[in-house]
C-alpha positions in Angstrom: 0.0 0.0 0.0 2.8 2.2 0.9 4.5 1.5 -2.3 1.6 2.4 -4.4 1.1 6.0 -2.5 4.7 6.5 -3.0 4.2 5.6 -6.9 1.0 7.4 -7.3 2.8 11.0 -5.3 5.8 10.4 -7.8 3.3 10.4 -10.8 1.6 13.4 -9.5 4.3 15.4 -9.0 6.6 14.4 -12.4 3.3 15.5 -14.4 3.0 19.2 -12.5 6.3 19.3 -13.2 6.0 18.0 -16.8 2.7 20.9 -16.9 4.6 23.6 -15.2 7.6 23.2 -17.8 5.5 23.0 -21.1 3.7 26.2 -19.7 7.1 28.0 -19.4 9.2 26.9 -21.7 7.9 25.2 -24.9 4.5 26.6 -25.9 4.9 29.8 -28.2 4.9 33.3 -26.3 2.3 35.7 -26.3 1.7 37.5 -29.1 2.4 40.7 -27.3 5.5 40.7 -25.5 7.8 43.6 -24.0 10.9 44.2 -26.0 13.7 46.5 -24.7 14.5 49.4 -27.4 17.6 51.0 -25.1 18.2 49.8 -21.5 16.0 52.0 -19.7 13.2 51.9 -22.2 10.2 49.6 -22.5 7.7 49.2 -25.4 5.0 46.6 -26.1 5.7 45.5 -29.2 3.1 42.7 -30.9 5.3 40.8 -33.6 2.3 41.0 -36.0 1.4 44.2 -35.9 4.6 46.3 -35.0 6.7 44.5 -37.7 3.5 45.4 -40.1 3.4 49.1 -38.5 7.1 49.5 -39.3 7.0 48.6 -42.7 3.8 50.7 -43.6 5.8 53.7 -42.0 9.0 52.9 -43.9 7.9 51.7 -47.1 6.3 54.5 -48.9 9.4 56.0 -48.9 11.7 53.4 -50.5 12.0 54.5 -53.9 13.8 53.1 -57.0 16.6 55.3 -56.7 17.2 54.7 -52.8 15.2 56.0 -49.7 13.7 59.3 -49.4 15.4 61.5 -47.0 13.8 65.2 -47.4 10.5 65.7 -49.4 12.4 67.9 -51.9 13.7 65.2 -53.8 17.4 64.5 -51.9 17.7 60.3 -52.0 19.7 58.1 -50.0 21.3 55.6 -52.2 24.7 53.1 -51.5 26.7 55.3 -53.5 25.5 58.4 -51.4 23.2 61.3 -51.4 21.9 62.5 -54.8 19.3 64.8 -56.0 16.2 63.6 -58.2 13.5 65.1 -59.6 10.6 65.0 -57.6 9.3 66.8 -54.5 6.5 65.9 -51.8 8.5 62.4 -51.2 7.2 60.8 -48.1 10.5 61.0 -45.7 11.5 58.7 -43.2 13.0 58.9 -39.8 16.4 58.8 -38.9 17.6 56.9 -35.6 20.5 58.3 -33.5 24.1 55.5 -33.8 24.5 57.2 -30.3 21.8 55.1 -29.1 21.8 51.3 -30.7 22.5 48.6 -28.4 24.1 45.8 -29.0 21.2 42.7 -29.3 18.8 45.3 -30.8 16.0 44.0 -33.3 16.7 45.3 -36.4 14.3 45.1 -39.2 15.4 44.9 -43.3 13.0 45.9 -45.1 12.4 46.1 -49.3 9.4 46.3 -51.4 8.1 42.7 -51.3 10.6 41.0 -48.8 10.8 42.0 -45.0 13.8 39.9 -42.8 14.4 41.1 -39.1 17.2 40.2 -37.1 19.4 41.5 -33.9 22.3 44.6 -33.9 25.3 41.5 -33.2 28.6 44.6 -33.7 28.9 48.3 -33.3 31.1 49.6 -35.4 32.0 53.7 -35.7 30.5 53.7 -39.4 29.1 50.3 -39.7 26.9 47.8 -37.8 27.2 44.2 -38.5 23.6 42.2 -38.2 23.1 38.2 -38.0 20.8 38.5 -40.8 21.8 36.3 -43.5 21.7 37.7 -47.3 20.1 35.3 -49.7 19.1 37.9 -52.3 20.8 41.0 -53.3 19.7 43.7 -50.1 22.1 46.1 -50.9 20.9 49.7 -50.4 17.6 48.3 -48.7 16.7 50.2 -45.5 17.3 48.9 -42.2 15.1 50.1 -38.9 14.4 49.8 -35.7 11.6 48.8 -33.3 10.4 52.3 -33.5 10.6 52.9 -37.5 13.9 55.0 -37.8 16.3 53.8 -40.3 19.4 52.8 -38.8 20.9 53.0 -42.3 21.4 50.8 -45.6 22.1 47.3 -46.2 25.7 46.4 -47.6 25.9 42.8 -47.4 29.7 41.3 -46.6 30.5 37.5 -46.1 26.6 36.8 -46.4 25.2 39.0 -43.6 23.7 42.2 -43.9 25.3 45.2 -42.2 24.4 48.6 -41.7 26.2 51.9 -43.0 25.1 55.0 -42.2 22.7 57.8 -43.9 24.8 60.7 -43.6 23.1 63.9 -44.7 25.3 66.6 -46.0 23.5 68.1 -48.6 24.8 70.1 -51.5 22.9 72.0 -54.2 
């Protein structure tokens, strides 16, 4: 009789355990989730819709020539800044290098392809990413959590990195 209380306490407790376990560590998180931008700075992020918010804000102003960067026509492109011909372009926002961490989501983003990844080196004028390159991303945009472009894609070794938009503009 002993034995079979002893048995029937050892099944009991293996399958909370078992229970407790799958709770916390297999079955898929919550679909809205803190995420931490900078280390003193929260946001609730949902991966649906924040990944789909991002791209709505960033996309409009990814344009053949490179990403819009003032509404008068000034373009960020790999080779640089250059002037086209068009105003009223729809201008994105630019985050601050002075404020990526290390382990930041990044998010790549192109007309019909979206990959997101982490921030895995800071460099002073280029961040390295652990996104792997599979098509050609160069000159793509790359943003953050909170839709500012961190910069351009320039894929080396078959990873994207990031270099920076630097706006000096000349007439």
């Amino acid at each position: 009789m002993v034995v079979k209380l002893i048995k029937f306490i050892l099944i009991l407790a293996a399958s909370s355990l078992t229970g407790f376990l799958s709770a916390r560590y297999f079955l898929p998180l919550p679909k809205e989730q803190p995420v931490i931008l900078n280390k003193t700075e929260k946001i609730i992020i949902s991966e649906e819709k924040g990944i789909v918010e991002i791209i709505k804000k960033v996309q409009p102003s990814i344009l053949e020539h490179g990403i819009a960067v003032a509404s008068d026509g000034w373009v960020a492109a790999p080779e640089g800044l250059k002037k086209i011909a068009q105003n009223n372009l729809p201008v994105i926002d630019l985050a601050d290098w002075d404020k990526l961490d290390l382990g930041q989501r990044v998010v790549l983003i192109g007309k019909n392809r979206v990959e997101a990844g982490i921030i895995s080196q800071i460099k002073k004028d280029l961040i390295m990413t652990n996104i792997s390159a599979y098509i050609d991303v160069n000159g793509w945009p790359v943003a953050d959590l909170e839709a500012k472009v961190i910069g351009l894609a320039k894929v080396i070794q078959g990873k994207v990195n990031i270099v920076p938009i630097k706006l000096e503009f000349e007439e």
